[in-house]
N, C-alpha and C positions, 0 to 999 in steps of 0.2 A: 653279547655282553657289552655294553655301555665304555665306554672309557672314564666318564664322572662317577666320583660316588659321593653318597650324602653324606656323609663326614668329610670329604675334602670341599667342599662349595661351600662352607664358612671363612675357608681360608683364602679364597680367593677376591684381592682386594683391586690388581690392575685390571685399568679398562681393559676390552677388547673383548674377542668371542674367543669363548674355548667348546669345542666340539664334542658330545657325546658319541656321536656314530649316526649315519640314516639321515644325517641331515637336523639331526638338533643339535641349538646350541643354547650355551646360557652368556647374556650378552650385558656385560659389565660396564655400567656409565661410570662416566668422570665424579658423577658423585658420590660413588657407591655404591648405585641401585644395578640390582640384579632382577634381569625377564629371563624369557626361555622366549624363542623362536625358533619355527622350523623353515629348514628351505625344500623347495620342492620342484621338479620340473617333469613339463610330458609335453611332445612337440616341439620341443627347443624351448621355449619360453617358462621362465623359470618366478617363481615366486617366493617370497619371505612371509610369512605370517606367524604374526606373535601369538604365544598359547598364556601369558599372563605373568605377571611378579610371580619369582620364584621366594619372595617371601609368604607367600598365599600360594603356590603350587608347588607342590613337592617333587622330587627327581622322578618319581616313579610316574606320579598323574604326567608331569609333561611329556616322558618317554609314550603313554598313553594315548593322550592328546596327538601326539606327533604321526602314531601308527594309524589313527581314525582321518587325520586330514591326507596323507598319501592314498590310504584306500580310498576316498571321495573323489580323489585325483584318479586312480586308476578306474574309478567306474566312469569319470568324463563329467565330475558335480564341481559344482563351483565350493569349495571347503569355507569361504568365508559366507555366502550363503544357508548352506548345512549347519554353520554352528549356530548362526541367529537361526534358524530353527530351532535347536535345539535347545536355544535359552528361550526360545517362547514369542514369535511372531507376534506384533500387535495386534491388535484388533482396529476398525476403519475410526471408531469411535475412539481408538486410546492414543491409534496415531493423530488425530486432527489436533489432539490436545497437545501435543509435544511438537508439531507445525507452529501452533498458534504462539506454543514459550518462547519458540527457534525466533518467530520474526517480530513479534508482540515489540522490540526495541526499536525497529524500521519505524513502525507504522506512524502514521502522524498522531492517531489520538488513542484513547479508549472507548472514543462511538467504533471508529472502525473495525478495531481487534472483536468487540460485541457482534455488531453488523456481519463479521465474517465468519466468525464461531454458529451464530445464529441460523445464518440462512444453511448448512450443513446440520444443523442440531434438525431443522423441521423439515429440509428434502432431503436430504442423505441419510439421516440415521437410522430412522424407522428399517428401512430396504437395506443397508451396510453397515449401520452401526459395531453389529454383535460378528461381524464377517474379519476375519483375520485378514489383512492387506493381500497376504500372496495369493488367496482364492478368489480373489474378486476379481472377475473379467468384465470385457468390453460390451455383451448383452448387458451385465446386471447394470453396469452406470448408464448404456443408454437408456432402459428401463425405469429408472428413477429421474432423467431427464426428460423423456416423452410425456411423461404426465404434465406438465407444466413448459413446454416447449415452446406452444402456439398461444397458451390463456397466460403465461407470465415471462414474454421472451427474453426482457432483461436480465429477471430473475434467474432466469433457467443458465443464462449464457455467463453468467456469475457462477452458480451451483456448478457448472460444468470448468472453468476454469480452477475453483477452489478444489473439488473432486482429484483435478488431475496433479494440483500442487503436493497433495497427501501421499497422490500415489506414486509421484515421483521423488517426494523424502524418504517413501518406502523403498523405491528401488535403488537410491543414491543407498543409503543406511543397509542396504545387502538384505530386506526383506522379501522383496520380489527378485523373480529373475528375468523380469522383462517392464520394459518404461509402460508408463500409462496408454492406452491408444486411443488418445484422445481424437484425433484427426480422422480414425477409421469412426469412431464413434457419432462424430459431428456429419462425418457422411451420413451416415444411416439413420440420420434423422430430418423432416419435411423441413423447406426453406424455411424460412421467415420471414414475413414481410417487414420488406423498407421502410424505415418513414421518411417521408423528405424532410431534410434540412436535420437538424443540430436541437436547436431551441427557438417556439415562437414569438418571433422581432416583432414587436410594434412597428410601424412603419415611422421614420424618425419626422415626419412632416404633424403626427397626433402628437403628440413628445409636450409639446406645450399645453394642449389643452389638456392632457393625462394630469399632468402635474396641477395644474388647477384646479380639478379636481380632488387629488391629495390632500389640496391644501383645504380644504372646505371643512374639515373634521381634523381634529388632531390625536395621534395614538401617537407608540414608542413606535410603534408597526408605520406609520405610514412616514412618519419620522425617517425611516429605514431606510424603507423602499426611496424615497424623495432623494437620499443620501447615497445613496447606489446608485443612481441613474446619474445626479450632480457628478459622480467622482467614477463611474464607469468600471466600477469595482463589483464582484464578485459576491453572491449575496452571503456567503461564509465566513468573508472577511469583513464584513458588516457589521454582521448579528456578532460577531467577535471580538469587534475593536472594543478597546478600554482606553481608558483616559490617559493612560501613561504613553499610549502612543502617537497622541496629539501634541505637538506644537504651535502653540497660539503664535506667539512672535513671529516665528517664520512661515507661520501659515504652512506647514506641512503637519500630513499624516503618515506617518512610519510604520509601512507594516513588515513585523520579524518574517524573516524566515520559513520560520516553523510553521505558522499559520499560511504561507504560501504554496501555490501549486506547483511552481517549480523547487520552489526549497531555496528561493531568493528574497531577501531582506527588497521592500518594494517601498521606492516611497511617491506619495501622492499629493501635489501641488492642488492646493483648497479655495476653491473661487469663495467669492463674497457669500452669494446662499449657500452653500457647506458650510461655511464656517457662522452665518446664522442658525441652524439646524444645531451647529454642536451647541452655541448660544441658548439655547434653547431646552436642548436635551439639560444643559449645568442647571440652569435653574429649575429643571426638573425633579435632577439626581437626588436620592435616597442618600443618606449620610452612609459614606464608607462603600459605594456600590459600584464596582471598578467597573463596569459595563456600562458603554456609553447608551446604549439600546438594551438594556433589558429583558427578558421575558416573563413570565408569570413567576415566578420564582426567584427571590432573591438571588443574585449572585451567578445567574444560570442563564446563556442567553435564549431569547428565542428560540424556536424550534425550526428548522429548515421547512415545514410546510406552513408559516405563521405569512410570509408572504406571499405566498400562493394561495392560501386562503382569503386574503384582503383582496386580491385580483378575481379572483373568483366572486367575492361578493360586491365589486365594484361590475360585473359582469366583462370582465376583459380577457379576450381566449390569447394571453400570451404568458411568457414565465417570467420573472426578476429575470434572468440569466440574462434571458433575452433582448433587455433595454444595452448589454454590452454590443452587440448588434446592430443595434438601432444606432449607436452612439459610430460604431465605426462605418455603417452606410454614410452617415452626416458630415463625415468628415473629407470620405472621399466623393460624393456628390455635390456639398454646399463650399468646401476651400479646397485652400490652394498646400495645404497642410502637406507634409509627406508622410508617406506610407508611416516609414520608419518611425516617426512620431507617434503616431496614432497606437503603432503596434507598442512603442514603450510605455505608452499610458495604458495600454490593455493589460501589461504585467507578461507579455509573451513571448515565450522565449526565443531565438534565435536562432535556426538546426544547423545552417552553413556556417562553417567557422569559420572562414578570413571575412564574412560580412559580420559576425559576430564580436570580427576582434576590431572591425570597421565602427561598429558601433557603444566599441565598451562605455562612454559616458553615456547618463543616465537623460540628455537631454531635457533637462531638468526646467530651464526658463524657456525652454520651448514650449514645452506639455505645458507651465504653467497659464500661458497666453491661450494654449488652446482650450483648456479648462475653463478658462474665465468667458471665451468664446461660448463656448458648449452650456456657459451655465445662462448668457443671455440669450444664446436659442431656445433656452426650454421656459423662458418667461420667468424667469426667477432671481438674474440679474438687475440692481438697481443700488 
């Protein structure tokens, strides 16, 4: 027999726990609010878990509740496991969508949260969708990896990271009782070849006659690209800048934050051809069109393959990325430039901390002269 009963637990207004027996108690906050939690121990190690507001759970359901989590205990189950069982395991589909709410505020934009939702929606769900988190083992995600391992490596090796983000919210959130196994999983499937290098650099000695070419035609696209290479900037933060981040007077471009890779406000010292380029782009501009570069749609920039396709039909086997590259071979083969410069014009960040805190100013009238430099090596200086 209980020590509480339900007529006296109205009356109970001071904080603190008062004891039913067995290890329940009902546990009285400072503001009023009454739970029920049980305590529990086996092997010395002792645990607390709440069974819910006892304005929603009555003395009886918690004395209930209380006798169901010590039995789980006495068979050797985990009780906070056992109960998200028994309100109902997601499924691999209903988890990814409650993954994607959890970090959807991180993320930098809504391409990405799309991109990530996406590529699980067309290799993962078909094979795991309809699969409740806690039956899905280490065969069925290598299985739906292997299909596209060797013909989509990047793809796969993304699918395979995301996969194991869901199933590790599952086993944080007490639906699994064991982490992803991703690492056994990545065993058990064939290498993947290398590719060398990163991104293909032009060689920075073509740099001049590339752009020469550029200039022969004019689009928003080549605009871009010309613009990218001048300022050694990133093709995202390109196709992204808007007018508000331009500074004519000081000849600087401001770029936030948010739009950056590191999540650093970055800004960019504008030689003479950058700042004819934006010249250019204004008397271009569409009334009210905050996009200094454009894409086919109003208001919308470019698409990330809009430069790779102009390279492509210029027949050049390298990427946008990759004039960043070309730009920092130039620097340490043609001057006397230091590293450290070059690297604060690239936007990159710093891993050692006492050199990091060596170089907290932004080097600012340095990068600028080397900009100015870099924009007469490419022939466009004048």
């Amino acid at each position: 027999m209980g020590k509480l009963s339900a007529t006296g637990l109205k009356a109970v207004k001071r904080p603190g726990r008062l004891g039913d027996g067995d290890g329940l108690f009902l546990v009285v906050g400072r503001s009023g609010s009454k739970s029920w939690m049980v305590r529990v121990q086996k092997h010395g190690r002792r645990r607390d878990i709440g069974l819910g507001s006892a304005s929603k759970v009555s003395l009886a359901q918690a004395r209930e509740r209380a006798r169901q989590v010590r039995a789980w205990m006495e068979d050797g189950l985990d009780p906070v496991f056992e109960r998200r069982k028994a309100a109902g395991i997601p499924t691999f589909k209903e988890a990814t969508k409650k993954v994607v709410a959890l970090h959807q505020k991180t993320w930098r934009n809504e391409k990405h949260e799309a991109q990530w939702l996406r590529t699980l929606e067309v290799y993962a769900w078909p094979a795991l969708g309809d699969i409740r988190v806690s039956e899905i083992t280490g065969p069925m995600v290598r299985n739906v990896l292997a299909e596209i391992w060797l013909t989509k490596p990047e793809t796969a090796r993304r699918v395979r990271q995301r996969i194991g983000a869901v199933l590790d919210w599952a086993y944080a959130s007490g639906y699994r009782d064991t982490e992803a196994p991703m690492r056994s999983i990545s065993k058990g499937l064939p290498r993947q070849q290398k590719k060398e290098g990163h991104f293909a650099a032009m060689p920075y000695v073509e740099v001049a006659s590339f752009m020469k070419r550029l200039r022969e035609r004019e689009s928003f696209t080549r605009l871009a690209l010309q613009f990218a290479i001048l300022t050694a900037a990133r093709s995202g933060e390109v196709r992204s800048a808007v007018w508000d981040e331009i500074d004519f007077g000081s000849q600087l471009w401001t770029i936030p934050a948010e739009r950056m890779k590191a999540r650093r406000e970055h800004v960019v010292p504008l030689s003479r051809p950058a700042l004819r380029i934006l010249q250019r782009c204004s008397e271009l501009r569409l009334r009210d069109e905050p996009l200094i570069f454009p894409g086919s749609q109003p208001r919308q920039p470019m698409s990330d393959m809009t430069l790779t396709k102009l390279l492509r039909e210029m027949k050049v086997a390298y990427t946008a990325h990759g004039f960043r590259s070309s730009f920092r071979d130039w620097v340490s083969e043609e001057t006397d430039v230091q590293g450290e410069v070059a690297e604060a014009a690239l936007a990159h960040m710093v891993r050692d901390k006492t050199e990091a805190a060596y170089r907290r100013g932004n080097l600012l009238e340095k990068r600028r002269a080397l900009m100015i430099e870099w924009g007469r090596y490419c022939g466009s200086e004048g």
